[in-house]
N, C-alpha and C positions, 0 to 999 in steps of 0.2 A: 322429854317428859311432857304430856298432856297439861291440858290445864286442870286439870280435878288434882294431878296427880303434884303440877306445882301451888294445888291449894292446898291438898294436903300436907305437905312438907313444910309452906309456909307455915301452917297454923300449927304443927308441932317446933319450927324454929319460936314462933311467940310464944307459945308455953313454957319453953325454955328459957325465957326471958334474952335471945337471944337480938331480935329484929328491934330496932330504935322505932319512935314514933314519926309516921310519916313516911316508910321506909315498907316496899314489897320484894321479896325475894324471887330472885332471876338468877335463870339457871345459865345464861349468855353471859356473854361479855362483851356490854356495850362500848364503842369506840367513840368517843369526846372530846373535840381540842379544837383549838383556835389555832386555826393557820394549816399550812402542808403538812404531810408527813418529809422530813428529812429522810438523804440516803447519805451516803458514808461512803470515802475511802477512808481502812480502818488504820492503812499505815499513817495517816495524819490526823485520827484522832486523839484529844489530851481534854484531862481532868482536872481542873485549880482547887486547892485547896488555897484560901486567901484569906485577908482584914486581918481580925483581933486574931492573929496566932503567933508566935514564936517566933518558924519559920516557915513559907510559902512553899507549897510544893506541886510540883508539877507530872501527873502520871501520865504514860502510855497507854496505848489498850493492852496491850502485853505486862506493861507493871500492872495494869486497875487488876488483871485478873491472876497476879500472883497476891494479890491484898487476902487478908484472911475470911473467909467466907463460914455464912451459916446459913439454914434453912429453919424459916418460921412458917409456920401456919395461922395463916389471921382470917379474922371476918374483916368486911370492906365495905363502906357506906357509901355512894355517890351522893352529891345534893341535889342531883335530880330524880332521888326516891326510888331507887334502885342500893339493894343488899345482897352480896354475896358472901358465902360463906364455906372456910372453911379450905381457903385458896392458901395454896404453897409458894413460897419464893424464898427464893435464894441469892443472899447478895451481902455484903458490905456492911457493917453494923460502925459507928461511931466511935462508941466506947471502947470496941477491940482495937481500934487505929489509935485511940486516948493510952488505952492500957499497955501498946506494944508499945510506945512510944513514934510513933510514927505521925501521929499528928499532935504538938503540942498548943492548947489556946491558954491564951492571955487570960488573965482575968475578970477585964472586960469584955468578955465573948458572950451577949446575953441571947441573940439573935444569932440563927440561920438564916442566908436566903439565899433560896437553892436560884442558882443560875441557868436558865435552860435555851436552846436552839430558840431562834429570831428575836432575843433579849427578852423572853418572857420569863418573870419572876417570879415566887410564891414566897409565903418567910413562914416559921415556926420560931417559937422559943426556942432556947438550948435546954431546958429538961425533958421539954417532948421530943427534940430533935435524937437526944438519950437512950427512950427509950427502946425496949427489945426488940417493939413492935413498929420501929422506921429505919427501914432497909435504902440503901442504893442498890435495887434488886438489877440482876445479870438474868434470872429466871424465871419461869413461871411454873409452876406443875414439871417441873423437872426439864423444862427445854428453855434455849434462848426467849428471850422477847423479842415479839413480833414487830413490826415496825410501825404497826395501828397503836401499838403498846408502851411504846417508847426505846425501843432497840437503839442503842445498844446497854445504857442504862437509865432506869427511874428513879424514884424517891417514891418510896410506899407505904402508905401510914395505914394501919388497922387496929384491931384490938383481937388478944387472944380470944381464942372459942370458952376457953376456962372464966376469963373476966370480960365477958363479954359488956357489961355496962361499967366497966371504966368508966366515968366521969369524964375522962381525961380526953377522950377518943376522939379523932378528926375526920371531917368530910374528907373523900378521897381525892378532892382537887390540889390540896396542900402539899403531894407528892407529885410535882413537875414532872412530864416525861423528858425522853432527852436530857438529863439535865448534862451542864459540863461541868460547873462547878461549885462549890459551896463557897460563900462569904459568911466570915463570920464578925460580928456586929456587935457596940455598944448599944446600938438605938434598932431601932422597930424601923423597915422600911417595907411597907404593904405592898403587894405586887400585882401582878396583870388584871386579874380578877377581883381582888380588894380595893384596888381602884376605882373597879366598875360597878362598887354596890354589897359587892360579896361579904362575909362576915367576917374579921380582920381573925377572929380566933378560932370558928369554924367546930366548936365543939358537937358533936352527933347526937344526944340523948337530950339535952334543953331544945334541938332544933336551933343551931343557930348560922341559919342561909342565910340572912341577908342582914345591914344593920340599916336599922330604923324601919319605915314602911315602905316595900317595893311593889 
């Protein structure tokens, strides 16, 4: 797409009330992370489910990928002002692992924090971590993830195209690539990037990149 032609679409995504403020739409998919990309042997890959649950459990890549699966369609914000829209994936929803009974948490479970390759952490609430719209995505547009992407699985926060100004909706950093496993938490523990400045809560539509003056 030219640029007239991703002006154009930009400004019918704004009309739509669809594009956050501070936010231009790209038709790419820019690649962003701190550190290597990981490779994998996948016969010794394993998944933790941990902290405030029940019981601990530990998957294969062969079990992650008998886990029940869906496919969502989200718009996607980065914090470096970049919006795409309207991006497919398919992966791992929370609540179906709550609902089947396969992962039971505590009652103290108020916190996620997704565990990812060279101990880089991110966290979410447990209501946002709930929602429809945060996958541990296997997919993208119908293919595996790429390994710029987080191969062999992410954490991917958006907000449907339908409710596109959710309140609720998070910068796309809050979804680790890589991740191995999820802790789940009493307390709030801010992670690689919250450490360095980033906004502990990350919400898209007040703009909330950084906390305090950066």
């Amino acid at each position: 797409m030219g640029l007239f032609g991703r002006r154009d679409k930009e400004n019918e995504i704004r009309k739509m009330g669809r594009l956050p403020p501070g936010q231009a739409l790209t038709e790419k998919f820019p690649v962003l992370h701190y550190g290597p990309v990981p490779s994998y042997d996948m016969s010794k890959w394993d998944f933790r489910i941990f902290g405030a649950v029940e019981q601990e459990k530990r998957f294969t890549w062969e079990e992650f990928q008998r886990l029940p699966m869906r496919t969502v369609t989200m718009d996607i914000h980065c914090v470096t002002r970049w919006s795409k829209f309207d991006t497919v994936w398919e992966g791992v929803w929370l609540q179906d692992l709550i609902d089947q009974g396969i992962v039971k948490l505590k009652p103290t479970a108020k916190y996620v924090i997704e565990h990812c390759e060279y101990g880089f952490t991110t966290n979410l609430d447990i209501e946002h971590f709930l929602k429809p719209t945060t996958l541990l995505a296997v997919k993208y547009n119908g293919q595996p993830l790429e390994p710029d992407h987080g191969y062999p699985v992410r954490v991917v926060v958006g907000a449907l195209p339908n409710q596109a100004q959710d309140p609720d909706t998070r910068y796309f950093w809050k979804g680790g690539k890589w991740v191995r496993g999820l802790e789940f938490s009493a307390v709030d523990k801010p992670g690689f990037w919250e450490q360095a400045g980033y906004h502990n809560i990350a919400r898209v539509w007040p703009e909330e990149r950084f906390e305090g003056q950066w």
